[in-house]
Structures are given as structure tokens and as C-alpha cells.
C-alpha positions as CSV (number, residue, x, y, z in Angstrom):
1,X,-13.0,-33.0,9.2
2,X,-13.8,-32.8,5.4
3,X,-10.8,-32.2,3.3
4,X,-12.0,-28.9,2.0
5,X,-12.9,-27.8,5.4
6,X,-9.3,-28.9,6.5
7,X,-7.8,-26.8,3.7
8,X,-10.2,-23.7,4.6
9,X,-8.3,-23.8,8.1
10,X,-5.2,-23.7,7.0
11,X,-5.9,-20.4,4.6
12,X,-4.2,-17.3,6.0
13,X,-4.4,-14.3,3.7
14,X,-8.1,-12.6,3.1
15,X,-8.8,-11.0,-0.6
16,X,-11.2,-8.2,0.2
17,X,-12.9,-7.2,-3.0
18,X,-16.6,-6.2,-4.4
19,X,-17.8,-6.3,-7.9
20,X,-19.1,-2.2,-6.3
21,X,-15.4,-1.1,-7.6
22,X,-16.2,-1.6,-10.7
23,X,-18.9,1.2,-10.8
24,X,-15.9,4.2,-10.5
25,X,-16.2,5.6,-13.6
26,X,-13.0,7.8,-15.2
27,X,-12.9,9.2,-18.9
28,X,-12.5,7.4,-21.5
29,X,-8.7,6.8,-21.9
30,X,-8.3,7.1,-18.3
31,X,-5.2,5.0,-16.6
32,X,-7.2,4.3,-13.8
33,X,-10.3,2.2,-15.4
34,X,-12.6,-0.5,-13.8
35,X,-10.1,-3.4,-16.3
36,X,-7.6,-2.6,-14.0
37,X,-9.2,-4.7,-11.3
38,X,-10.7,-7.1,-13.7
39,X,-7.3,-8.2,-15.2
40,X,-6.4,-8.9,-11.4
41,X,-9.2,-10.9,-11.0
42,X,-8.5,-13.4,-14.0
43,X,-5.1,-13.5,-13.2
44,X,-5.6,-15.2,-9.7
45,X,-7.9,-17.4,-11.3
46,X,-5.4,-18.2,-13.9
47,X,-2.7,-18.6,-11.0
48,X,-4.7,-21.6,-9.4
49,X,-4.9,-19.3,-6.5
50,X,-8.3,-18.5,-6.1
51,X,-9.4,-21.4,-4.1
52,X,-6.1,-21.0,-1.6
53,X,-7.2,-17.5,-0.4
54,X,-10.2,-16.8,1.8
55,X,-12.8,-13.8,0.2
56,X,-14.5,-11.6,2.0
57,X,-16.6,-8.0,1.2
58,X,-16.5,-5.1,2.3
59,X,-19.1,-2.7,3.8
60,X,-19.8,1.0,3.4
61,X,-17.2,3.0,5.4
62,X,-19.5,5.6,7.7
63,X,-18.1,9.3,6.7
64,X,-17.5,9.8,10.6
65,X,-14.7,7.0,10.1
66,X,-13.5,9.0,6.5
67,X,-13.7,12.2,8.9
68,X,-10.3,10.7,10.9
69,X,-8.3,12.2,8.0
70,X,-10.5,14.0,5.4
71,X,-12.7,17.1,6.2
72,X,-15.5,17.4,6.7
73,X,-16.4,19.9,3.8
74,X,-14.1,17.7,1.3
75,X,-16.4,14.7,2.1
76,X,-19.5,17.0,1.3
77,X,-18.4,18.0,-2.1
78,X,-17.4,14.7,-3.3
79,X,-21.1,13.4,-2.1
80,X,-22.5,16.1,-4.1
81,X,-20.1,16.2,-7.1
82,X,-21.3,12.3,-7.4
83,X,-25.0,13.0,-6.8
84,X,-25.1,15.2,-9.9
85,X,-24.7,11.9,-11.8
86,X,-22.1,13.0,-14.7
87,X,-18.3,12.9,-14.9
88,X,-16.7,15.9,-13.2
89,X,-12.9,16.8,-12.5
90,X,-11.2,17.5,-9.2
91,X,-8.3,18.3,-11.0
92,X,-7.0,17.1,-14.6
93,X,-6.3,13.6,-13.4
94,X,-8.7,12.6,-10.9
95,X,-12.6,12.2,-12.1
96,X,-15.6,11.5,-9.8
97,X,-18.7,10.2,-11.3
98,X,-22.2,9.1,-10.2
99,X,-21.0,6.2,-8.3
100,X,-18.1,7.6,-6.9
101,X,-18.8,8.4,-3.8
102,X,-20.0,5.2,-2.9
103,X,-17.1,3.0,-4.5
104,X,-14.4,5.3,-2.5
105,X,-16.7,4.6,0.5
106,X,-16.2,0.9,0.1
107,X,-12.7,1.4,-0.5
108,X,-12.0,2.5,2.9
109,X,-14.4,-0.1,3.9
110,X,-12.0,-2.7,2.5
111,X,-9.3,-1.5,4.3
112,X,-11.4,-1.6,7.7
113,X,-13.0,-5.2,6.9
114,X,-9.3,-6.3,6.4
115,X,-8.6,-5.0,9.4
116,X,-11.2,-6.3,11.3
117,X,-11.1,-10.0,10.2
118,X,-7.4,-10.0,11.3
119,X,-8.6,-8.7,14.6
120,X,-10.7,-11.4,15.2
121,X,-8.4,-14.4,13.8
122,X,-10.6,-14.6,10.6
123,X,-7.1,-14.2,8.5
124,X,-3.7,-13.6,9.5
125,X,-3.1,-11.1,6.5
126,X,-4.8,-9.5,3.7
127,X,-4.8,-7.9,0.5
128,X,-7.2,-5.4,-0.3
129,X,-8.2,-5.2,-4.2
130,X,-10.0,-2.0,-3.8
131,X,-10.4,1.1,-6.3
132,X,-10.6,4.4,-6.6
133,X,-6.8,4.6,-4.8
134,X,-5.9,6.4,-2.3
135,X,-2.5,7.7,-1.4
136,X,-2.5,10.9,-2.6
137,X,-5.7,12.1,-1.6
138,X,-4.9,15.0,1.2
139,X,-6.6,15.8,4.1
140,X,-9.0,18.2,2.3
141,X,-8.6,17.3,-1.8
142,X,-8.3,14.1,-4.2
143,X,-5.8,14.0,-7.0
144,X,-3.7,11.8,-8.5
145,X,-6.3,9.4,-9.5
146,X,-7.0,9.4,-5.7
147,X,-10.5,10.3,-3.6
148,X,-10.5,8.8,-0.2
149,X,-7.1,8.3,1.3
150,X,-7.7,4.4,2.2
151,X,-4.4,3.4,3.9
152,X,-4.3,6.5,5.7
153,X,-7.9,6.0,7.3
154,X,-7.2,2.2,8.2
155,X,-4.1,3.4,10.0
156,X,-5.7,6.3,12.0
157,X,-9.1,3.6,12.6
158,X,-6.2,0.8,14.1
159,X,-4.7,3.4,16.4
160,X,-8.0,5.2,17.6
161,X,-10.6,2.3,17.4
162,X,-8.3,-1.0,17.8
163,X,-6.0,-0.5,20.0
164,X,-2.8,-0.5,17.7
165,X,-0.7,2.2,19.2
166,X,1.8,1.9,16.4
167,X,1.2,1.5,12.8
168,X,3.7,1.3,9.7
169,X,3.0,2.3,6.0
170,X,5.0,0.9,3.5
171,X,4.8,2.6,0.2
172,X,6.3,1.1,-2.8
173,X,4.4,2.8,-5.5
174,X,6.5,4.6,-8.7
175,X,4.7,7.7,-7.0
176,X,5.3,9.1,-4.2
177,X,2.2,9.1,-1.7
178,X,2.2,13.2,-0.7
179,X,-1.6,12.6,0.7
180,X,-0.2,9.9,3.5
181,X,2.6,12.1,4.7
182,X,0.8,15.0,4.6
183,X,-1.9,13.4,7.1
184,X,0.8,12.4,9.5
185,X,3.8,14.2,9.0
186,X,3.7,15.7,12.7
187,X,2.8,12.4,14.2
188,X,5.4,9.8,15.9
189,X,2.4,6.7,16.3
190,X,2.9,6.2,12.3
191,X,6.0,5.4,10.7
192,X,5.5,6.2,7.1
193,X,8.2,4.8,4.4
194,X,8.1,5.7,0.8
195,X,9.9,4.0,-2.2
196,X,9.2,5.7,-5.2
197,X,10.7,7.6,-8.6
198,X,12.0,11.3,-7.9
199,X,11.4,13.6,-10.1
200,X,8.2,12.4,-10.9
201,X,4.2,13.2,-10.0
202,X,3.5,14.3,-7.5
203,X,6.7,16.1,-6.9
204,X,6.8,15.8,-3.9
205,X,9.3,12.7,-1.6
206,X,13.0,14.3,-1.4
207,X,15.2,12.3,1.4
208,X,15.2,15.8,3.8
209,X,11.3,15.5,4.1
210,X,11.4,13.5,7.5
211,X,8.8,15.0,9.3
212,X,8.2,18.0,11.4
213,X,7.8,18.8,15.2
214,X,7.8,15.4,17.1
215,X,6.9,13.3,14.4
216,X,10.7,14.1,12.6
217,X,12.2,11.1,11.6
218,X,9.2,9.1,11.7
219,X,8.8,10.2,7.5
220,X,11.2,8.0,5.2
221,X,11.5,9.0,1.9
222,X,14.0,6.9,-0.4
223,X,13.5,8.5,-4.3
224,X,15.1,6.5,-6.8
225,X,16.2,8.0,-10.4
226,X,14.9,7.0,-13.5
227,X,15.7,3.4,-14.5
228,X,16.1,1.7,-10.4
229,X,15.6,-1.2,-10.1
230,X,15.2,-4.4,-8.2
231,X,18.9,-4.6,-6.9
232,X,18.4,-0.7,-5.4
233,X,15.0,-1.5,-4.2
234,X,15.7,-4.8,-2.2
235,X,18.9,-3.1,-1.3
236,X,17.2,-0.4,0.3
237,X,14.6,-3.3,1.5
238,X,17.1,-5.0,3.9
239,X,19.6,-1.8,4.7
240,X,17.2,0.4,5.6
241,X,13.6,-0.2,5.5
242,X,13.4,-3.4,7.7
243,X,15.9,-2.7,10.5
244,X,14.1,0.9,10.3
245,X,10.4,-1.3,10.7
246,X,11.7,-3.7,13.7
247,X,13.4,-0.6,15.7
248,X,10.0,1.1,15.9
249,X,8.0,-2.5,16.7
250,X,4.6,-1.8,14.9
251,X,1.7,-3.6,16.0
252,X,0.2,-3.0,12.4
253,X,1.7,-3.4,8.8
254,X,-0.1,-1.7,6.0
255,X,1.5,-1.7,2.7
256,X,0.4,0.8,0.0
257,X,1.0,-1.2,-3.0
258,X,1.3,0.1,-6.2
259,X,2.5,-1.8,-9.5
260,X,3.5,1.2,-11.8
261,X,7.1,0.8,-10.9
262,X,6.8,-2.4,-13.4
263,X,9.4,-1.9,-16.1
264,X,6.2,-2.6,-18.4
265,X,4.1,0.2,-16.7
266,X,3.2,2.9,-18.9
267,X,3.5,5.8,-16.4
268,X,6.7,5.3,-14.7
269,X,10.5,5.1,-15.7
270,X,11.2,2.3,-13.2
271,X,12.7,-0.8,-13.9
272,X,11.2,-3.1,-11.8
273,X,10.5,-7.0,-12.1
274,X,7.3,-9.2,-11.5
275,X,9.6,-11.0,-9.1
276,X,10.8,-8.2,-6.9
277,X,7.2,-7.9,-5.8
278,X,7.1,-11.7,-4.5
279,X,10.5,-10.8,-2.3
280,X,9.1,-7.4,-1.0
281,X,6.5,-8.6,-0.1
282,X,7.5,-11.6,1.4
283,X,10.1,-9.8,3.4
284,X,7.4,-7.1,4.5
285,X,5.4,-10.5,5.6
286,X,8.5,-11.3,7.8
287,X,9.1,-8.3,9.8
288,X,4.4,-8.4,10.5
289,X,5.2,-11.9,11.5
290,X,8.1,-11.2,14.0
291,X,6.4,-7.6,15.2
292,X,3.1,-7.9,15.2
293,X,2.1,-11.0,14.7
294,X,1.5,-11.7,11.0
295,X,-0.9,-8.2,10.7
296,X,-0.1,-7.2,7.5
297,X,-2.8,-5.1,4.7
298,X,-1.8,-5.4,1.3
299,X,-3.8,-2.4,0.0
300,X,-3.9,-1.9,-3.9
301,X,-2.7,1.7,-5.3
302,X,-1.4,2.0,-8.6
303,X,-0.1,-0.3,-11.8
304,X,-1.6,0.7,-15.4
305,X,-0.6,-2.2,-17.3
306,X,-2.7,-4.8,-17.1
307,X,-0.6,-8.1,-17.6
308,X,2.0,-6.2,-15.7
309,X,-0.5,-5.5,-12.9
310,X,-2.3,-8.9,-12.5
311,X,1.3,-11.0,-12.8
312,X,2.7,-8.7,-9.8
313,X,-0.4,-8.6,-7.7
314,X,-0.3,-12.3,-8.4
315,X,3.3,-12.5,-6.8
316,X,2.6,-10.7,-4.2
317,X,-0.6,-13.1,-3.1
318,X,2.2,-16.0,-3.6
319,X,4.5,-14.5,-1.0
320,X,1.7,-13.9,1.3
321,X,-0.4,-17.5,1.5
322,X,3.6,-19.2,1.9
323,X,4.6,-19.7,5.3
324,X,6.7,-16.8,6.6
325,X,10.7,-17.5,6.5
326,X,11.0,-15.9,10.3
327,X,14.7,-14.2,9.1
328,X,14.5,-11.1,10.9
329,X,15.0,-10.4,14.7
330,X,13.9,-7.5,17.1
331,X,16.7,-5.6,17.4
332,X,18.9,-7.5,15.1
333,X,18.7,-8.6,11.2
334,X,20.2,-12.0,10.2
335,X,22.0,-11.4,7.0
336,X,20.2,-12.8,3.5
337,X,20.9,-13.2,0.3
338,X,21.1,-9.6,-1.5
339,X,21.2,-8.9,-5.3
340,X,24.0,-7.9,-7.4
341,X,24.3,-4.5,-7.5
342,X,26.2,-1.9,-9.4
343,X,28.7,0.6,-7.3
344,X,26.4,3.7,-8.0
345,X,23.5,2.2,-6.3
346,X,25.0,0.8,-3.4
347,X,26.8,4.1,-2.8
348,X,23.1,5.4,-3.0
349,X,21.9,3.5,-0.8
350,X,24.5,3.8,1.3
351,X,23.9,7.7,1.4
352,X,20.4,7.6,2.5
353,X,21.2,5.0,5.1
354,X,23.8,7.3,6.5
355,X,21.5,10.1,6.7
356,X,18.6,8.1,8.2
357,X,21.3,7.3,11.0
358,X,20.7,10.5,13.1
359,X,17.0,9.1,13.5
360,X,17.6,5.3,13.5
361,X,20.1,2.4,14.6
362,X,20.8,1.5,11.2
């Protein structure tokens, strides 16, 4: 076998991107621009790990499949807010414009090409660079920057269309991701678990929202005051999240991955490394090897400064394409190495882990 064949075999991890996500035009200004994506793109270049990740495009997501969470009527308006070709406002923060419609389409088709290809041994995980985001859009409204909720519809297309009974969300962006838990706050097939800033947009994420009817306990919401940082958020990683993950035994990991909780991000108070997002990630990468077989989506939220964004997008690629370090156990975590951490966070911690108790073995 040709060497470069031989080195195409052994790549793992998919990139699922189209030069379409460019055409979502916001205001001038806007956060959430079409750089965004580009700055990611020259940074894996820069990286050298471009030619170490198999690339793949996605295809238009049918609205029947957007239809699994999103009305009907909310789909409808958004196709004809974007056929009246100029920039118009869901709400103050979130902008549709002629192309809109058919970038968020491809957004969720991302999501569903990443899913496929790990269906059918293509890749073993995936990261899909898509735009507009997606976690706050709600069953029948975008905001937040947010039109079609992307993770949200892969997760209900794996359990309905792929056989994936059980899915789990992990959501690490400075915001927390109201649309997701909205769409399955009464469910017990998705685990949803939410890292985020509290107070902060969209207000929404307090530790006592945990679900309602049979699907409480199945919502995790661990808010983190201004100035967390990597110590709280990897504690939380391996003291709650993980042996949270491996009781419920997903056979899908979807991670909605936003990069505003970057100390460098302009529109969060977090204080969060490059670095941290090359552990999470690798640990994430872990518990889809030991559950469910290495599926794990990488699917791209948030992170509005652009060095910031591409290094931490970057490390999370890094900790994806490296072979998995196999440290976690069903039923059972093997200790590893934790950060230093003050007394106020690990009491913190230690709170929330106490009160997830009377859901989980933790």
C-alpha cells in the first residue's frame, strides 16, 4: 500500500465543513461573522493538521429532518424571512439573511453527515465546523445568535433514524444552551449536561433545573461564577460529568462546543485556557471510546475571538486524532491526575456533586 494511502487508513476524526457557511450573513459588527470559521480554518492549516484529519461535506438537511425539534411554522418563517433577500432580526441578537436558510440547513446537515460516516466506519469521530450555531434555538424560535438547533436535531435523528437509544450532550459553552434543554427536558433517552457562566445570557442553567416528569435528573446544569476556571471545570469534568456519562452508557456522544469561555473571549467572564479544551476533550473522547465505541460529534457553538477560537478548536482536533488513553471504566472511574484547586471551588464542586447524588451514583 502507498504510504499516503497507509496514512489515510489510520485517520480517525472527520472535519465536516463547506465553504456554504460562509454565506450567513450578520450586521456589521456582529460576534457571530463568517471570520469566525475562517480563522479556524488557517489555524489547522497552521497546526500541520490538516493533512492528519479526513474532510468531508455536508448536504442539505430535509426540513422533515429539522421538523424532529423545530416546528413546522418556525421553519416556514425562517424560509421566508431569507427569501426576502435583506438582513432581518429574530430578536436583537440573532440576524437571518438571504442565505440563511440554506447555511442553517447545512448546518444540521453537518451534524447528520457526521453522523452518518461514523455509522458506516468512515471515521471514528468528528468535529463539525458548522455555522449559524445552534444551542439556543427553541423548539419554535432562534436567538442567541442561533437558527436551527443542530445538536439537538442530530441527537433526536440518532435515536429515531439510527438506532441510538441513548444519546448524551455535552455542553461546555460560556452560555448556557436553554434551546437543548428545552427540547428534551421531559425526556430520559438524552442526557443533557451543561457547563456554563451563571448569571449570564441566556439566563437560564440554575443547578435545580433537572428536568421534569420522567426525564428528571436526566438535565445537568453545573453554572460557574464569574472568573472559573480550568481547575473548577476539569474538576467538575472527573467528579461529576464522566461518572454521571458512564452510569447512563450512551451509545452516542455529541459535544456542543463553544469557545467563549476562553479567558481571551470578548463575551464571557470565564477564565478558561487553550489547554483545558485539549483535556476536555480528550477525556470526553475516553468515556465515547469505553461506551460507545469512539462515537463522539464535536459540533462548533460559540467563541468570538478569533486567535482564541482557532488555538482551542485546534486543541480540541489534537486530543481527538491521538489515540484514546482508555482511563475510565463502566461503572467505575480510575483516579487521574486533577488540577490544583482552591478550597472555594472544590467545596463548589463538591455541592453540586452532592446534590446530583439523589439522581446518580456519584
Amino acid at each position: 500500500m502507498p504510504e499516503a494511502d497507509s496514512e489515510r487508513a489510520r485517520v480517525l476524526t472527520e472535519v465536516i465543513y463547506d465553504e456554504i457557511f460562509l454565506s450567513h450573513q450578520t450586521t456589521p459588527g456582529h460576534p457571530e461573522n463568517s471570520k469566525r470559521l475562517e480563522a479556524i480554518l488557517e489555524g489547522i492549516t497552521t497546526s500541520g493538521l490538516k493533512d492528519k484529519l479526513l474532510w468531508a461535506r455536508p448536504s442539505e438537511a430535509d426540513v422533515e429532518v429539522i421538523a424532529l425539534v423545530h416546528s413546522q411554522e418556525y421553519i416556514a418563517k425562517v424560509a421566508s424571512l431569507s427569501a426576502a433577500k435583506k438582513l432581518v432580526h429574530l430578536d436583537p441578537d440573532t440576524v437571518v439573511s438571504e442565505k440563511t436558510f440554506q447555511c442553517a440547513r447545512y448546518a444540521v446537515g453537518g451534524v447528520l453527515q457526521g453522523l452518518q460516516d461514523m455509522a458506516n466506519g468512515r471515521c471514528e469521530n468528528g468535529f463539525a465546523l458548522v455555522r449559524p450555531p445552534g444551542h439556543h434555538a427553541r423548539k419554535a424560535s432562534g436567538m442567541g445568535f442561533c437558527i436551527f438547533n443542530n445538536a439537538a436535531v442530530g441527537a433526536e435523528y440518532a435515536i429515531r433514524e439510527m438506532g441510538w437509544k441513548q444519546v448524551v450532550i455535552i455542553d461546555w459553552d460560556a452560555h448556557h444552551g436553554n434551546g437543548v434543554q428545552e427540547i428534551f427536558y421531559d425526556r430520559d433517552d438524552v442526557l443533557y449536561i451543561s457547563l456554563h457562566q451563571y448569571p449570564h445570557y441566556p439566563g437560564t442553567g440554575y443547578f435545580t433545573e433537572v428536568g421534569e416528569g420522567r426525564g428528571e435528573g436526566f438535565t445537568i446544569n453545573l453554572p460557574f461564577g464569574p472568573g472559573s476556571g480550568d481547575s473548577e471545570y476539569l474538576l467538575a469534568l472527573e467528579k461529576i460529568i464522566l461518572p454521571i456519562a458512564t452510569q447512563f452508557d450512551p451509545q452516542l456522544v455529541l459535544v456542543c462546543a463553544g469557545y467563549d469561555g476562553h479567558r481571551d473571549d470578548p463575551l464571557s467572564a470565564l477564565d478558561l485556557s487553550t489547554d483545558v479544551f485539549n483535556k476536555m476533550a480528550g477525556r470526553v473522547k475516553d468515556l465515547a471510546q469505553i461506551c460507545c465505541e469512539g462515537r463522539l460529534l464535536v459540533v462548533l457553538e460559540g467563541g468570538y475571538g478569533l486567535d482564541s477560537l482557532s488555538d482551542s478548536v485546534v486543541a480540541t482536533l489534537r486530543a481527538l486524532v491521538e489515540p484514546a488513553t482508555d482511563t475510565l471504566k463502566k461503572g467505575k472511574k480510575e483516579p487521574s491526575e486533577l488540577p490544583e484547586a482552591s478550597s472555594s471551588s472544590e467545596e463548589m464542586v463538591e455541592k453540586l456533586k452532592n446534590y446530583f447524588a439523589r439522581y446518580w451514583k456519584i
